[in-house]
C-alpha positions as CSV (number, residue, x, y, z in Angstrom):
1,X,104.3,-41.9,-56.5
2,X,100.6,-41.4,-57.3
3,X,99.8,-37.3,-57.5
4,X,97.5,-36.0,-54.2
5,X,94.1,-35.6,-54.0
6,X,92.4,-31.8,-55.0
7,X,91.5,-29.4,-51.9
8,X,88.4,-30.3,-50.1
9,X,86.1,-27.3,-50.2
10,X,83.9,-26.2,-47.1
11,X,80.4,-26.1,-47.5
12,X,79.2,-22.6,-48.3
13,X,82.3,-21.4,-49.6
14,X,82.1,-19.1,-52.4
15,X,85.3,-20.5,-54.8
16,X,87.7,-17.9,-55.7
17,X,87.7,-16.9,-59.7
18,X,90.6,-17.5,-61.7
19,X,92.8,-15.5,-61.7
20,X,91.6,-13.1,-59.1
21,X,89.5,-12.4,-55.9
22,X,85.1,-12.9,-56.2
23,X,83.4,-9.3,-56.2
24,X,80.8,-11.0,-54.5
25,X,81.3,-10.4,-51.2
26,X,81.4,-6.8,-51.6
27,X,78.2,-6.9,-53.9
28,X,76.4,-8.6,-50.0
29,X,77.5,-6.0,-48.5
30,X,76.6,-3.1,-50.6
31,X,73.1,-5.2,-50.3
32,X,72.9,-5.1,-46.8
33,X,73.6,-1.6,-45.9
34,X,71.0,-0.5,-48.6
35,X,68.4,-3.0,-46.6
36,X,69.9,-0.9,-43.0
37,X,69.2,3.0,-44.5
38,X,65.9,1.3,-45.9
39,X,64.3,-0.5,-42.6
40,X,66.3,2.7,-40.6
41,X,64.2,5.3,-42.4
42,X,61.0,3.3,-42.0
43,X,61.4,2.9,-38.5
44,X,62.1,7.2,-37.9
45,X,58.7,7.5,-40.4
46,X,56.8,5.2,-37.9
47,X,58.4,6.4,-35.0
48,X,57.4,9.7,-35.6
49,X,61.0,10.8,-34.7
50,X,61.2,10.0,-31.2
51,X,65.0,10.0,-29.7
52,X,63.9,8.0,-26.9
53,X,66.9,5.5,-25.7
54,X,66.7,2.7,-28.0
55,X,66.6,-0.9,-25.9
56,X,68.2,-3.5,-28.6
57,X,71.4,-2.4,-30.5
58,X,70.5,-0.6,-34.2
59,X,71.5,-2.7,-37.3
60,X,74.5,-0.2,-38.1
61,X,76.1,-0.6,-34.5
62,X,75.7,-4.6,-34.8
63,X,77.0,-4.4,-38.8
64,X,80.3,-2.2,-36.9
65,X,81.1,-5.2,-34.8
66,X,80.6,-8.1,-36.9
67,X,83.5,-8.7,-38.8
68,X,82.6,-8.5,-42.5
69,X,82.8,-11.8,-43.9
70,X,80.4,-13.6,-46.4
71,X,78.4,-15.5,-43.9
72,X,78.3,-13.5,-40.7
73,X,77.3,-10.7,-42.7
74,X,74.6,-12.8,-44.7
75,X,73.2,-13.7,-41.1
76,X,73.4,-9.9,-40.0
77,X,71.1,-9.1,-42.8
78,X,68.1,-11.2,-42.1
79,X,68.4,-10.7,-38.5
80,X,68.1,-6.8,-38.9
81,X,65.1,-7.3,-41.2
82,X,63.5,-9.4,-38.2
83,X,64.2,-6.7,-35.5
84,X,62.6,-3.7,-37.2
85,X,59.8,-5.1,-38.8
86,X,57.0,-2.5,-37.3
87,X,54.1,-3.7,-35.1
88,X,50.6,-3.6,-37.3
89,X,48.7,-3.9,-34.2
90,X,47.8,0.0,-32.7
91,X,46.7,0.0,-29.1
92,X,43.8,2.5,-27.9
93,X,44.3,5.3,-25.5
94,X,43.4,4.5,-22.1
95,X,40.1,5.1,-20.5
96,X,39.0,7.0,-17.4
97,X,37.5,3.4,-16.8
98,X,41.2,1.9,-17.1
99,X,42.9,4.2,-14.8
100,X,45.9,3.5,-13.0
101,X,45.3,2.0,-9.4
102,X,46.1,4.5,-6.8
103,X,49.3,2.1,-5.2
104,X,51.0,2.0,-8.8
105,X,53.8,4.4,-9.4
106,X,52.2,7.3,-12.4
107,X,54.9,6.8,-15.1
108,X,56.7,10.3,-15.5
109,X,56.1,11.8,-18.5
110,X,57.5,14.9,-20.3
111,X,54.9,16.7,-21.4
112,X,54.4,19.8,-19.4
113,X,50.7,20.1,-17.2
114,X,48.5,23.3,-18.1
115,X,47.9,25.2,-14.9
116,X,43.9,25.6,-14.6
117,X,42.5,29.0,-14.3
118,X,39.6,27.8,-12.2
119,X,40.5,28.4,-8.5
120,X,39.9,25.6,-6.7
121,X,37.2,26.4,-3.7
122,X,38.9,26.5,-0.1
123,X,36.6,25.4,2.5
124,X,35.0,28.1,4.4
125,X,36.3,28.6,8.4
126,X,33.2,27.2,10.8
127,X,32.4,29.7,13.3
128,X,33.7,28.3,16.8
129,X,30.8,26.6,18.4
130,X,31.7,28.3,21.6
131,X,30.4,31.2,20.2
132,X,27.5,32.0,22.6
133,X,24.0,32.4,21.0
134,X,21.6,34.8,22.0
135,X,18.3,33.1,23.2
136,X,16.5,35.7,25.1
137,X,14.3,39.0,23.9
138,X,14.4,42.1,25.2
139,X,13.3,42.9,28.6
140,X,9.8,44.0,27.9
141,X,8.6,47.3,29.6
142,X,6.4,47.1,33.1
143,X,2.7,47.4,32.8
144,X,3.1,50.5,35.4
145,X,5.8,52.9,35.1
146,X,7.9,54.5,38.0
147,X,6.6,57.7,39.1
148,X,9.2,60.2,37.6
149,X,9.9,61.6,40.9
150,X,11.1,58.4,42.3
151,X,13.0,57.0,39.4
152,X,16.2,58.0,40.5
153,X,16.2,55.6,43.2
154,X,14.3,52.5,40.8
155,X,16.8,49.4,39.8
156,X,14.6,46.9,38.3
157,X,16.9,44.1,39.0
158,X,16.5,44.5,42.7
159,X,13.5,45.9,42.9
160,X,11.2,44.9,40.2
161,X,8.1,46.3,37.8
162,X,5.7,48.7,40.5
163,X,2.9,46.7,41.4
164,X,0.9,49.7,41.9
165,X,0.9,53.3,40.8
166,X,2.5,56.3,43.5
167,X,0.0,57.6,45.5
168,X,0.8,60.6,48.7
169,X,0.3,59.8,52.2
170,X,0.8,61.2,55.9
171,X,3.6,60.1,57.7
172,X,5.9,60.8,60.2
173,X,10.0,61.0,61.0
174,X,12.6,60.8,63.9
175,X,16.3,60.0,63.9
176,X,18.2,58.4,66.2
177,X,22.2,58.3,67.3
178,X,22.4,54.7,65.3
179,X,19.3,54.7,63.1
180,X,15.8,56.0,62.2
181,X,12.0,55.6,62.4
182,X,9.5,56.0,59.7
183,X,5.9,55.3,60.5
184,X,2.9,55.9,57.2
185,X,-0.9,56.1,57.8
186,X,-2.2,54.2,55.0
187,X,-0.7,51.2,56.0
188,X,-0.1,52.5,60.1
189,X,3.0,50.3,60.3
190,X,6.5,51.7,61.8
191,X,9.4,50.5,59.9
192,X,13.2,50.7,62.2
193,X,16.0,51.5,59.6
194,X,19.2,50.8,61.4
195,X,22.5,52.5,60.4
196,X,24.9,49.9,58.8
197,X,28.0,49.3,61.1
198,X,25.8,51.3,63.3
199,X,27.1,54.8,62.1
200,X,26.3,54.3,58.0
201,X,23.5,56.5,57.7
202,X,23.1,55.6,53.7
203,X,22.3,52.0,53.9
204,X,21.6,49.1,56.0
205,X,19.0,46.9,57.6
206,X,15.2,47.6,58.6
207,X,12.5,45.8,60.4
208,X,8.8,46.5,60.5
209,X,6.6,46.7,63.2
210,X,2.7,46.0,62.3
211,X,1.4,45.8,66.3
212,X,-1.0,48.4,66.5
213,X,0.5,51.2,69.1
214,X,-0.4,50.6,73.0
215,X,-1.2,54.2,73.9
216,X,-1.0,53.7,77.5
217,X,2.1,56.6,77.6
218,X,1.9,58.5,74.7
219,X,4.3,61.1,76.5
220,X,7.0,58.7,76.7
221,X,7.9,57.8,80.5
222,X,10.0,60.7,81.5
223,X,13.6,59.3,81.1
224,X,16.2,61.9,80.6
225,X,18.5,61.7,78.0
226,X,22.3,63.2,77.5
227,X,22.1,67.3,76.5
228,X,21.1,67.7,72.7
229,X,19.5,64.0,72.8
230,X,15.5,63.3,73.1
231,X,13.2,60.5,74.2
232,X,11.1,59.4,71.8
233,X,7.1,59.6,72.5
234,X,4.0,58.5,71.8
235,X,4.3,55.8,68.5
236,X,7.8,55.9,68.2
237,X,8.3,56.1,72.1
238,X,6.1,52.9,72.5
239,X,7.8,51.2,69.5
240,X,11.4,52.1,70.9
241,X,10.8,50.8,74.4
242,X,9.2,47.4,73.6
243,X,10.8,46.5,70.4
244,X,14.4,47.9,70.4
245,X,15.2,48.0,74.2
246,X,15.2,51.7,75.0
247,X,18.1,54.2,75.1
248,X,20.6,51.2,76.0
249,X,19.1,49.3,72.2
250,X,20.7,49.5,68.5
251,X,19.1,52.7,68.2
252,X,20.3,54.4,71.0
253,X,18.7,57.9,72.0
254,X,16.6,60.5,69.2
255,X,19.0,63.2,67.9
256,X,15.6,65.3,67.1
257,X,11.8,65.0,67.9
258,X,9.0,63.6,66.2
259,X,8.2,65.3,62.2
260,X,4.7,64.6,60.4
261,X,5.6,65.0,56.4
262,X,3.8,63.7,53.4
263,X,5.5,61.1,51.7
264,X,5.1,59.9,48.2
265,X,5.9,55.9,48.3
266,X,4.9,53.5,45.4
267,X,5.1,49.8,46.0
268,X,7.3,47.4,43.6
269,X,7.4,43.4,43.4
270,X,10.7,43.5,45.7
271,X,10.1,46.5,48.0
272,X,9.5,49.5,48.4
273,X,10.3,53.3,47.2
274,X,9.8,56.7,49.7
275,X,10.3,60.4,48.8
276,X,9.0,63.0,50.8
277,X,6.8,65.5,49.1
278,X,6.1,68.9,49.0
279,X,3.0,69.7,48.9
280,X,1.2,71.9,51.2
281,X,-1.5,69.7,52.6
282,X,-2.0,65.7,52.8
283,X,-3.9,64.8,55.7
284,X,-6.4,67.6,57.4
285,X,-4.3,70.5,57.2
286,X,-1.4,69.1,59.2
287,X,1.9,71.1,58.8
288,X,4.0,69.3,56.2
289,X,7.6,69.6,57.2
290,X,8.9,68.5,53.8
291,X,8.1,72.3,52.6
292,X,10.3,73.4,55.5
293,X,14.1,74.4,54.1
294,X,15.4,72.9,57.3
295,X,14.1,69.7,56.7
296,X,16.3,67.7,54.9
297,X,14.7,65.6,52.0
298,X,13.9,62.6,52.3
299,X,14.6,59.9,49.5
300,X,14.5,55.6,50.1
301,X,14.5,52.5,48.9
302,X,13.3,49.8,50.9
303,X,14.7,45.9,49.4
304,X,12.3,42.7,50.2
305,X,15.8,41.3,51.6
306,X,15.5,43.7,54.6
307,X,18.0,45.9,53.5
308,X,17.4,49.7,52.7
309,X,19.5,52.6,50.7
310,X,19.3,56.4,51.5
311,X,19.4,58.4,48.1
């Protein structure tokens, strides 16, 4: 019987020595963990430290589950050297020119932002723009002042600046049950003040009568009028009679009879003011009834409007 043939080795083995096991083995992988605590401690030196998670598996966690053998260890080895070789190439900071586009996501990063101690400027409220804005001056001051005794009864926005200045003047007086007459010589016109509601005897309406007077009956005509009542002669007679229809008109009968006074009138751009006045004389001597304590004074305003206000 011929003897058999010697063992056929595999390629790469590593025959045993006589007598006992190869160190060498054991000698590869003394090698390679030297080369892992090597390439480990350059990569911490040029990472500067960073425990950031790691994305590929480190060379002592893929030598822990390899199983140690000649070959698989061999190839663990060169692979690790491949892995961890550093990069030589250094990118630059990025530039305010290189600036992320404002639909990318900023990547979050750890490093804490400084608060500024510049206060950022708020933007200042607008006013409203219905806020009204003055356009207009002051009202500047007439070119002819009121006369100080007939101020009280002056209201500019009625009646204007005085178109002239005060001057005195001889005139004459009568009331009636639902109204008044007042007739002045320098202009010889009669104005008819008419009681408002026909029994308010501090304001309403007034006409003026500019016909020269028909003298024809300056007595009146003889009518006879209730007890305590009057008829009205001479201007005022005429003017009652032809103008405001008599004892059966607005006016109704005179409560007194006829008073000459002198009257202090100024005229304004929208009417007219009347006080009477006390002084002794205004017109030849004639008796001024404003100096009289019975008379009771005398104080207008007459409105362009037609409308008149006892002060």
């Amino acid at each position: 019987v011929p003897p058999p043939p010697p063992p056929i080795q595999r390629a790469g083995a590593v025959p045993a020595a006589r007598g006992g096991r190869s160190p060498l083995p054991w000698i590869l992988a003394a090698i390679a963990a030297v080369l892992v605590l090597i390439i480990g401690g350059l990569v911490l030196l040029l990472s500067g430290g960073d425990d950031g998670p790691a994305s590929q598996p480190t060379a002592t966690q893929s030598l822990a589950q390899n199983s140690p053998t000649t070959g698989e260890l061999e190839a663990t080895a060169v692979n690790t050297t491949a892995i961890f070789v550093p990069e030589t190439t250094t990118s630059e900071p990025p530039t305010a020119a290189s600036a992320l586009p404002t639909d990318s996501p900023v990547p979050p990063s750890d490093t804490p932002v400084a608060a500024s101690d510049t206060p950022t400027p708020t933007a200042s409220p607008r006013p409203p723009t219905d806020t009204p804005t003055p356009t207009s001056s002051a009202t500047p001051a007439c070119s002819i002042a009121v006369d100080p005794e007939l101020a009280g009864a002056w209201d500019r926005s009625l009646l204007g600046c005085p178109t002239a200045g005060a001057s005195v003047t001889w005139a004459a007086w009568e009331t009636f049950e639902r109204g008044a007459m007042f007739w002045r010589l320098d202009t010889d016109t009669v104005r008819v003040l008419y009681y408002g509601g026909g029994s308010n005897a501090s304001a309403g309406d007034w006409t003026e009568i500019t016909e020269p007077w028909d003298q024809s009956n300056p007595e009146g005509i003889g009518l006879v009028p209730p007890a305590g009542l009057y008829e009205p002669v001479r201007g005022f007679g005429w003017v009652w009679r032809e103008f405001v229809d008599g004892p059966t008109g607005p006016l109704g009968w005179a409560r007194e009879e006829e008073k000459g006074f002198c009257a202090k009138v100024q005229p304004l751009e929208n009417g007219l003011l009347m006080h009477s006045n006390r002084v002794e004389y205004c017109e030849d001597e004639l008796y001024n009834w404003a100096t009289n304590p019975t008379f009771a004074p005398l104080f207008y305003a007459f409105y362009e409007d037609g409308s008149w206000r006892k002060y």
